[in-house]
RODO-2510 file (C-alpha; in nm, 4 decimals, decimal comma):
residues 400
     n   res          X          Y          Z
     1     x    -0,9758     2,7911     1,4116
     2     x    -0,7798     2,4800     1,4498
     3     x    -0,4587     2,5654     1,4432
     4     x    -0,1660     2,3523     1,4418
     5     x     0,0944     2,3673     1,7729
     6     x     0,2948     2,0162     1,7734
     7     x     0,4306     1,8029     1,5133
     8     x     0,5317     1,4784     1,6939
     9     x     0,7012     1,1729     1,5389
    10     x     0,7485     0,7918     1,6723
    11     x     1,0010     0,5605     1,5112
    12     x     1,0826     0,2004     1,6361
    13     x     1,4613     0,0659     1,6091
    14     x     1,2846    -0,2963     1,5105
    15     x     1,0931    -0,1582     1,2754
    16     x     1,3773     0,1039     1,0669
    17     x     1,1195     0,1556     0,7570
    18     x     0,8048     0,2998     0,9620
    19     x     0,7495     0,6184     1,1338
    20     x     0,4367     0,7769     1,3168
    21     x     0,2936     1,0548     1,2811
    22     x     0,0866     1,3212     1,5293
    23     x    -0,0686     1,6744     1,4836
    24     x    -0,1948     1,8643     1,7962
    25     x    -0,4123     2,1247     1,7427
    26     x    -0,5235     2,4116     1,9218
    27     x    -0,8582     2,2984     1,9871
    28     x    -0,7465     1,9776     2,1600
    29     x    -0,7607     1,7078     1,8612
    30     x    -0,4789     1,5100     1,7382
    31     x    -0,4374     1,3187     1,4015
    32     x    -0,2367     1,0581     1,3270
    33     x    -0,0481     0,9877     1,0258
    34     x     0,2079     0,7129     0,8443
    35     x     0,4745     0,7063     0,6219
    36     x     0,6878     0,3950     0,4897
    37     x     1,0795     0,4141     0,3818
    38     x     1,3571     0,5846     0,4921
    39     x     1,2366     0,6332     0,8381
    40     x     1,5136     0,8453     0,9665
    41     x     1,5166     1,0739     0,6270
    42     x     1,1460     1,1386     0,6892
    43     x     1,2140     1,2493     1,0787
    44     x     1,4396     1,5040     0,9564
    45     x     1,2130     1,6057     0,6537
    46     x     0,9540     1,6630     0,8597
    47     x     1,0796     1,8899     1,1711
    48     x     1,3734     2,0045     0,9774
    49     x     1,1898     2,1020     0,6500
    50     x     0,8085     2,0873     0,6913
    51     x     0,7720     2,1492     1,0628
    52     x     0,8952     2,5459     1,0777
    53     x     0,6240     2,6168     0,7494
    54     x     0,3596     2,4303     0,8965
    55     x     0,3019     2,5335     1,2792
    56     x     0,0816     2,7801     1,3177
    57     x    -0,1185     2,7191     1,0169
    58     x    -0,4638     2,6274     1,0211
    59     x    -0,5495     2,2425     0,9934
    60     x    -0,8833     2,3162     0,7906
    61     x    -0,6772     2,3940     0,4946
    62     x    -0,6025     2,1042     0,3666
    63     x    -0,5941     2,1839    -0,0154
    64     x    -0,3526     2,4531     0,0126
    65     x    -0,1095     2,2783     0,2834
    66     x    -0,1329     1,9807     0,0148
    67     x    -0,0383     2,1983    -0,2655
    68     x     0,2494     2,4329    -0,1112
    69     x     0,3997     2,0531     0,0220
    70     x     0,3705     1,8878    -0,2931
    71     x     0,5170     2,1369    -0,5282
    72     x     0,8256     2,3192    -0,4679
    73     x     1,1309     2,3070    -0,6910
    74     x     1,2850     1,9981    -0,6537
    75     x     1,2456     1,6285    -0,5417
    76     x     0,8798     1,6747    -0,5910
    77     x     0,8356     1,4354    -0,8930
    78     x     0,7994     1,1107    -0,7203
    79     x     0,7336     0,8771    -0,3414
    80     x     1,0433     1,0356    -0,2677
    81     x     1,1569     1,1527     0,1318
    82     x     0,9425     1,5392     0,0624
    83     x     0,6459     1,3613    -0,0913
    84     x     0,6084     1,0554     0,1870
    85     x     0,6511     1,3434     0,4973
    86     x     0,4117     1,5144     0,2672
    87     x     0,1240     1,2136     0,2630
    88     x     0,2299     1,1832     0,6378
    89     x     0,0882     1,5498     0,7247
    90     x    -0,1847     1,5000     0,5146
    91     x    -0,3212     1,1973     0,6602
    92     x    -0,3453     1,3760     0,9668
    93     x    -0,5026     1,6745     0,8881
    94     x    -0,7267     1,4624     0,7135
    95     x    -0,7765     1,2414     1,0294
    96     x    -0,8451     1,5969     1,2300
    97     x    -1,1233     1,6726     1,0142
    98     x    -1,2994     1,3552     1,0378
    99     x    -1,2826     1,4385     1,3982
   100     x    -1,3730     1,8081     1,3959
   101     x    -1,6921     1,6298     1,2106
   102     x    -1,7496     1,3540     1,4048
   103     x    -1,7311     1,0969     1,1127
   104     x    -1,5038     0,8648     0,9570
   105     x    -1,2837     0,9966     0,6820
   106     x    -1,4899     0,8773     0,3730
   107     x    -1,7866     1,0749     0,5185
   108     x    -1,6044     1,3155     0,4958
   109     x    -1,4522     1,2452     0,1509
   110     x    -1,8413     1,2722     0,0382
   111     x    -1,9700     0,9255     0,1715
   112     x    -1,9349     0,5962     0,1089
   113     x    -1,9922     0,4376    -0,2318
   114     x    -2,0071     0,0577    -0,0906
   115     x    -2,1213    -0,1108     0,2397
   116     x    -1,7583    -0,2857     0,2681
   117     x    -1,4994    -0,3360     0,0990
   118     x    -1,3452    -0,7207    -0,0849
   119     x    -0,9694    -0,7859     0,0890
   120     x    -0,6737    -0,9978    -0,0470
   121     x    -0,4193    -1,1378     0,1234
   122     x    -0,0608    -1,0216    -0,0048
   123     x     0,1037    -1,3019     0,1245
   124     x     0,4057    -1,1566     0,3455
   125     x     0,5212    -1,3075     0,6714
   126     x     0,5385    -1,1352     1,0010
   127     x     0,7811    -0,8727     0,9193
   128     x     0,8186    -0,8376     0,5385
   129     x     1,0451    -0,5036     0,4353
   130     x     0,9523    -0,3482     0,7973
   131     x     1,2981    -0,4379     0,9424
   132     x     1,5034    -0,3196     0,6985
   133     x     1,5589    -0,6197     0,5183
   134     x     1,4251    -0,7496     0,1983
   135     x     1,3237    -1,1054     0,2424
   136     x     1,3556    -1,3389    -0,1310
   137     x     1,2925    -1,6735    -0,0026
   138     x     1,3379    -2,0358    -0,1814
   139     x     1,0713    -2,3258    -0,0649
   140     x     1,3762    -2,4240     0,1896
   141     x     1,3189    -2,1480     0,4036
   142     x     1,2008    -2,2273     0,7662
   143     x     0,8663    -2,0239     0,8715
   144     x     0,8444    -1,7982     1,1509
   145     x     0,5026    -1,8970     1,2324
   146     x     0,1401    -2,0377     1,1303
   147     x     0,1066    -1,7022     0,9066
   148     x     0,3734    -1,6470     0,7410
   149     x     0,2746    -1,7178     0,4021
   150     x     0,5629    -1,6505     0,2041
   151     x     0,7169    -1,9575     0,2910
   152     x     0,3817    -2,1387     0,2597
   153     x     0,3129    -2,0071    -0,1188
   154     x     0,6473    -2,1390    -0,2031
   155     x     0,6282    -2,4715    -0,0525
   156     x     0,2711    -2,5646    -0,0649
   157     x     0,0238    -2,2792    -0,2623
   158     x    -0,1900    -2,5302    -0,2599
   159     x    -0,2248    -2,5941     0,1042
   160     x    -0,2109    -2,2280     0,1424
   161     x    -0,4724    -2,1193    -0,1136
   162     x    -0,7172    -2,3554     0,1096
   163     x    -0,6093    -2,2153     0,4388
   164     x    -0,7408    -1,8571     0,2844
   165     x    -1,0623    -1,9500     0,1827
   166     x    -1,1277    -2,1298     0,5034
   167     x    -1,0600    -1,7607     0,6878
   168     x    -1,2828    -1,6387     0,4052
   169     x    -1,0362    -1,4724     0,2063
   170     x    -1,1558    -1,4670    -0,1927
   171     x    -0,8052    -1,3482    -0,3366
   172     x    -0,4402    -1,4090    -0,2498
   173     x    -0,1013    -1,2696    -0,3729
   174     x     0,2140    -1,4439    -0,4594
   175     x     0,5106    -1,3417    -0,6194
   176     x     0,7499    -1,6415    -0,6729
   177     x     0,9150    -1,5115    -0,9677
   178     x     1,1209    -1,2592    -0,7425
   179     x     1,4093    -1,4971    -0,7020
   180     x     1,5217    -1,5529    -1,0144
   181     x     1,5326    -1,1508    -1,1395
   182     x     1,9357    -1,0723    -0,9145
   183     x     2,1228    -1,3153    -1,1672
   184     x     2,0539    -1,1055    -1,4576
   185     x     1,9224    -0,7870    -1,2922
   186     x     1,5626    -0,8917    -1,4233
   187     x     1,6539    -0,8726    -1,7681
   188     x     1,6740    -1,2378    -1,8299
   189     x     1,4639    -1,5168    -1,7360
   190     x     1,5383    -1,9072    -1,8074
   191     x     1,2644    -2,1691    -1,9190
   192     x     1,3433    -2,3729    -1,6213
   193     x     1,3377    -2,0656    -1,3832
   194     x     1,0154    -1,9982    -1,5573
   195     x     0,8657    -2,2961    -1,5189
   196     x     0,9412    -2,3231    -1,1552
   197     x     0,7926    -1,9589    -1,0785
   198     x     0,5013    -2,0919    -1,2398
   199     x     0,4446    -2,4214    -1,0496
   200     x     0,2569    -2,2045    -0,7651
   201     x     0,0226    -2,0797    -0,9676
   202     x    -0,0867    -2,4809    -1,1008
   203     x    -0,0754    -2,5911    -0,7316
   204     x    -0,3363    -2,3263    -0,6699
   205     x    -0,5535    -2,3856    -0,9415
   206     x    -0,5392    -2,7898    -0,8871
   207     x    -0,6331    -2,7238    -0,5079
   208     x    -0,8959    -2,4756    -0,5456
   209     x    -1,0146    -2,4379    -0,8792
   210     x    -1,1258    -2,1085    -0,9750
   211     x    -1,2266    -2,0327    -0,6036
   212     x    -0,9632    -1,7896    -0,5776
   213     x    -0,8599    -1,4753    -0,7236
   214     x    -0,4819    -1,5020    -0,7593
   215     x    -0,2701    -1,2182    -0,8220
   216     x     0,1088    -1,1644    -0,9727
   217     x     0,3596    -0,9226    -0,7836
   218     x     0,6702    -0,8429    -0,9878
   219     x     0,7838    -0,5784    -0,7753
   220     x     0,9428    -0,3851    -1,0693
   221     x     1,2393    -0,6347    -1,0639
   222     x     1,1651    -0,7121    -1,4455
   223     x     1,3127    -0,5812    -1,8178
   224     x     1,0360    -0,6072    -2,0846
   225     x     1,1633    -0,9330    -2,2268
   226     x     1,1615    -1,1073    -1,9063
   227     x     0,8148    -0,9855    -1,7676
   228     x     0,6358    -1,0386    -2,1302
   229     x     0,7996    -1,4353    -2,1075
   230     x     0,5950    -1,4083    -1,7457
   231     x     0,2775    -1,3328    -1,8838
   232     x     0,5122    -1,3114    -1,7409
   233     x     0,2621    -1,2128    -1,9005
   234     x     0,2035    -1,4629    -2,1563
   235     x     0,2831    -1,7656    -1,9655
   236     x     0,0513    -1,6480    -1,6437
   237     x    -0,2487    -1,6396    -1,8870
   238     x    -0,3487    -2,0073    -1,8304
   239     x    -0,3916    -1,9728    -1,4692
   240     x    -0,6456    -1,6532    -1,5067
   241     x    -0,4443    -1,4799    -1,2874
   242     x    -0,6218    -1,1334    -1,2101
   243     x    -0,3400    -0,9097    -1,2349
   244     x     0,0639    -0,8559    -1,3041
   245     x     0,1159    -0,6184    -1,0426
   246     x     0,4656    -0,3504    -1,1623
   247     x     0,5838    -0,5664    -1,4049
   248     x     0,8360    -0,3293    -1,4921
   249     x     1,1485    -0,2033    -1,3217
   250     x     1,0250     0,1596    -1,4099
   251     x     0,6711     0,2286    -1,3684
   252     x     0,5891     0,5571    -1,4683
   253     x     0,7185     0,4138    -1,8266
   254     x     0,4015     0,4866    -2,0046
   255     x     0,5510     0,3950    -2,3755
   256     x     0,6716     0,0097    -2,2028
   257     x     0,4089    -0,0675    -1,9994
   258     x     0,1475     0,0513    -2,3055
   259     x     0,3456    -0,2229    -2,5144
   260     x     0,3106    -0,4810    -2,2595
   261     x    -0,0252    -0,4302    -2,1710
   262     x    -0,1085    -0,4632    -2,5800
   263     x     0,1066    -0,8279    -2,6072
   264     x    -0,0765    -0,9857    -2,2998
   265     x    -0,4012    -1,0876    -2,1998
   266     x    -0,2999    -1,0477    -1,8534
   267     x    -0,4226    -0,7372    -1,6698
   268     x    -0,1462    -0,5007    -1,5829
   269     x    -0,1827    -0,3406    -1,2250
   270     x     0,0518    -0,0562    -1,1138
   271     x     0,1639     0,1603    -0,9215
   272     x     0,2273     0,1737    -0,5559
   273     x     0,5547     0,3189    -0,5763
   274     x     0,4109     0,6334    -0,7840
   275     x     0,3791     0,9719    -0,6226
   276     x     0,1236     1,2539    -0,7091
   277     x    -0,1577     1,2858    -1,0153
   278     x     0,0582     1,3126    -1,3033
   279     x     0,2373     0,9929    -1,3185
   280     x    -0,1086     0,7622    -1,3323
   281     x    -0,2287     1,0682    -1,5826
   282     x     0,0329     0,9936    -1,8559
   283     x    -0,0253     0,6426    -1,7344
   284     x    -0,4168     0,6227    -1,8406
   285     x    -0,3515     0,8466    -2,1178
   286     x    -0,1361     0,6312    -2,2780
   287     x    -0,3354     0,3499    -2,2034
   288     x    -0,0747     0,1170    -1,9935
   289     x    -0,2518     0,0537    -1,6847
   290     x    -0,5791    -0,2123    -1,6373
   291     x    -0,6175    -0,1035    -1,2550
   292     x    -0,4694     0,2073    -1,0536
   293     x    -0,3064     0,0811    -0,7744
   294     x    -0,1974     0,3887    -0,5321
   295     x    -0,0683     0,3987    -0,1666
   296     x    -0,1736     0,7254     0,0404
   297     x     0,1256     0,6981     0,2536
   298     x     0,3210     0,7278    -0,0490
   299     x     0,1544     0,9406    -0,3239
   300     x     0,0417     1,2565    -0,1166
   301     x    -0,2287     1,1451     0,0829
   302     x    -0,5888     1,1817     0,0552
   303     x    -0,5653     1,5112    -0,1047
   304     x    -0,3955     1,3745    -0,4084
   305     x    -0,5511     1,0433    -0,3597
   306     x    -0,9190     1,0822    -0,4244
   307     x    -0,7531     1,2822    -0,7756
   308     x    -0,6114     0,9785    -0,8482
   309     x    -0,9494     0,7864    -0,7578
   310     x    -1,1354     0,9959    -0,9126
   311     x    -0,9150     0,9924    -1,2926
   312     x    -0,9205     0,6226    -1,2202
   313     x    -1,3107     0,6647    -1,2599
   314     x    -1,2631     0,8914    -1,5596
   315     x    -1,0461     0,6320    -1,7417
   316     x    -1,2971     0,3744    -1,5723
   317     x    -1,0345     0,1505    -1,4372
   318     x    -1,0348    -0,0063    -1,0643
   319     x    -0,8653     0,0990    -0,7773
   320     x    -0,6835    -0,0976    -0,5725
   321     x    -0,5464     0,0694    -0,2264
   322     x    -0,2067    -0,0782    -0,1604
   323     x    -0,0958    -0,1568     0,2258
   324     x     0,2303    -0,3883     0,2992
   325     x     0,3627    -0,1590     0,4991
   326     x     0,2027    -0,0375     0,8485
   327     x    -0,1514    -0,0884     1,0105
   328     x    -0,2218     0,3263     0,9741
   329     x    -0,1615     0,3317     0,5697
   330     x    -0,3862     0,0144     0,6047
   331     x    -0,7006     0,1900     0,7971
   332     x    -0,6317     0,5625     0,5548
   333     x    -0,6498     0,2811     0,2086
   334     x    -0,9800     0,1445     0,3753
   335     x    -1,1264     0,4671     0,3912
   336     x    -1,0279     0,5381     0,0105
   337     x    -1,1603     0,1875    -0,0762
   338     x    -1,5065     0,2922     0,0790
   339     x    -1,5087     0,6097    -0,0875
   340     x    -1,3742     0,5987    -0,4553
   341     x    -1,6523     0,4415    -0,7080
   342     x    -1,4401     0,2160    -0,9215
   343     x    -1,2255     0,0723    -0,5665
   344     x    -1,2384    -0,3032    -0,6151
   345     x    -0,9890    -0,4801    -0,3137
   346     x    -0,8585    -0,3397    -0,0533
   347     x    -0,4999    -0,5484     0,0474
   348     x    -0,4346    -0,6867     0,3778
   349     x    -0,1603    -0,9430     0,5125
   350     x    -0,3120    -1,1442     0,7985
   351     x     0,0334    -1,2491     0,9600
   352     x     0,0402    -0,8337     1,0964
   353     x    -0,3092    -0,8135     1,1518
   354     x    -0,2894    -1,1091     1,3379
   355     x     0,0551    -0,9488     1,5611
   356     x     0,2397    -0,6299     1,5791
   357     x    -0,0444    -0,4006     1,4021
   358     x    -0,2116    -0,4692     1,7106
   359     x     0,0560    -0,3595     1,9376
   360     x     0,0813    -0,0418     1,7532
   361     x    -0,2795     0,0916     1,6811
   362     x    -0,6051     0,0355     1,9350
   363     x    -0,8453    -0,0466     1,6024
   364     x    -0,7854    -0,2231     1,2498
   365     x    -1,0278    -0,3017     0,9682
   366     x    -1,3143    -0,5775     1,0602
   367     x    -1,3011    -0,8531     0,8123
   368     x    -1,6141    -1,0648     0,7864
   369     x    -1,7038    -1,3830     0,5743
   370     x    -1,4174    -1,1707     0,3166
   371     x    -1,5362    -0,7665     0,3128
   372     x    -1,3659    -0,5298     0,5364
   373     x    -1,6769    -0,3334     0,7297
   374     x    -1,6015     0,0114     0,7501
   375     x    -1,4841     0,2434     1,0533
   376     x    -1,7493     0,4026     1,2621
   377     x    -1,5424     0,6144     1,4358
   378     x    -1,4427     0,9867     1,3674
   379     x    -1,1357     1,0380     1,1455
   380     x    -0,9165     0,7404     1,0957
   381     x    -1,1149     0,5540     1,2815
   382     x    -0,7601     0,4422     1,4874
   383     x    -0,5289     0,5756     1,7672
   384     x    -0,1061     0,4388     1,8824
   385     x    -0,1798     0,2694     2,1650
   386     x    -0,0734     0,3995     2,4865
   387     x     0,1465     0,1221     2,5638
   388     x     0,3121     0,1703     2,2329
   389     x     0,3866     0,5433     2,3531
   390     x     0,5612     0,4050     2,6314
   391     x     0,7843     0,2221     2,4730
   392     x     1,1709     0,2652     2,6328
   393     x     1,3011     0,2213     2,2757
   394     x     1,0652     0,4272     2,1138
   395     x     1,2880     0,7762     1,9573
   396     x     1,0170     1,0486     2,0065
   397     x     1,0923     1,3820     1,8371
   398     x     0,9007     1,6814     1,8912
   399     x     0,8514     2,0319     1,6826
   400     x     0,6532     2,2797     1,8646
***
């Protein structure tokens, strides 16, 4: 038996967006899970809600704790607060039973189906969305250090592009259209706006060539209109960019994105922000997607993540995991990455692994010469530091 006795959460004032998650179990392990959003909303979902249901239960059944979190009668449909504390729990148990094991998490997904695993570089500063701030930045904006890159890909892709493959990064992502969606609410985008958005993208291409992979986030800010004239689709087709990532401001809109998808030559890449099976399954169905992008922290956790993997392979699309957020979510997409069969990237931003991911966690991914290596240890393959659990300001809540 392994039976659960504490649910433990950590949340940082500095960073509002990110909480921590720990399970104790009665025969001495503890897994670790992350969530993303709405920090304070999660605490309570999870020791309010989740917390009086879940003690006592037995860690080794993770299929049925995933499917009594995941579907009761409302807010269910969607990342929303129940189904992020849901992925939280669920990263955990799935952490305890690499360790019960005594192998990393894709062994005990079924093994690995690749030796490592490509990276990009989203290119974020230091603290993009983490403290509670959403950061749309103009090439006059001062940067916060040598890494933060979303300064440099609005000033000087160029420069930038080179800086990557020097660190042996083989893809990069940029998303200098953001600006211009607030005037109109996305549903309008000018020729001159366009044209500027665009001029990052040329920089690249006259630095580097085709050295570099070079991908599009819209970040759902965009009406159909405005992200077709971006393609956006149409116009990012003579830079062989390798994906529009949510062009649209509503991604589960199968009917939309299918009519996009058909009017551009531009791969369409979504969704992050989509929660459970059923959304990327009228997704596929409706052929609207060119590569599954999911985020375990967000869509249920492993337990609904390798479904999504694996209907990604039955559509035969790529998977892409998604991490922007927090340097657990980044080690649990790793672990997809080197599981699922059609996982192509797995996304990184070096300003955090360079800083505070390494003040909260004591291991993150190895990159070498471009591939992420995998974990060798049991579970995650990561633990919070110590020093991170002594924090003063650290709010530690307990559910026993």
């Amino acid at each position: 038996m392994s039976i659960i006795r504490c649910l433990r959460t950590y949340r940082l004032p500095e960073r509002p967006s990110l909480i921590w998650l720990e399970l104790e179990t009665s025969d001495g392990l503890v897994g670790l899970g992350e969530t993303f959003r709405g920090a304070a909303s999660v605490e309570t979902c999870l020791h309010d809600e989740l917390a009086p249901w879940l003690l006592g239960r037995d860690a080794r059944h993770i299929e049925g704790i995933s499917r009594h979190l995941l579907t009761p009668y409302v807010g269910y449909n969607g990342s929303g607060v129940e189904v992020r504390s849901a992925s939280a729990i669920d990263i955990a148990l799935w952490d305890l039973a690499g360790q019960r094991q005594g192998v990393p998490i894709h062994e005990a997904l079924g093994g690995a189906a690749r030796l490592s695993v490509p990276v990009y570089n989203t290119c974020a500063g230091y603290s993009f969305n983490t403290n509670g701030k959403r950061r749309d930045i103009g090439a006059d904006e001062q940067p916060q250090g040598p890494y933060d890159d979303q300064v440099a890909f609005m000033r000087d892709a160029g420069a930038l592009a080179r800086s990557l493959l020097d660190e042996g990064y083989k893809a990069m992502k940029i998303w200098p259209f953001d600006i211009y969606a607030p005037a109109s609410g996305g549903h309008l985008i000018s020729l001159p706006d366009l044209e500027k958005g665009l001029e990052p993208f040329s920089k690249i291409r006259e630095a580097v060539g085709n050295r570099i992979e070079v991908m599009c986030e819209l970040h759902s800010l965009f009406g159909g209109h405005s992200a077709l004239r971006i393609c956006i689709c149409q116009a990012l087709e003579d830079y062989n960019v390798f994906w529009v990532e949510d062009p649209l401001c509503k991604m589960d809109d199968c009917v939309g994105l299918a009519d996009l998808r058909r009017r551009t030559r531009v791969p369409v890449c979504g969704s992050e922000t989509l929660g459970g099976l059923r959304p990327f399954r009228d997704l596929l169905a409706n052929d609207a997607l060119d590569v599954v992008m999911l985020d375990l922290a967000w869509c249920g956790g492993f337990t609904e993540g390798r479904k999504i993997a694996a209907l990604a392979q039955a559509y035969n699309r790529p998977l892409a995991p998604h991490n922007c957020t927090g340097p657990v979510t980044l080690m649990t997409g790793l672990q997809m990455a080197l599981h699922a069969p059609t996982a192509i990237y797995q996304e990184v931003v070096r300003a955090t692994l360079a800083t505070w991911y390494r003040d909260i966690v004591t291991d993150l991914p190895v990159i070498r010469e471009g591939p992420a290596q995998p974990p060798v240890a049991a579970g995650l393959g990561t633990r919070l530091q110590n020093t991170f659990k002594q924090r003063p300001d650290l709010i530690v809540r307990e559910s026993r």
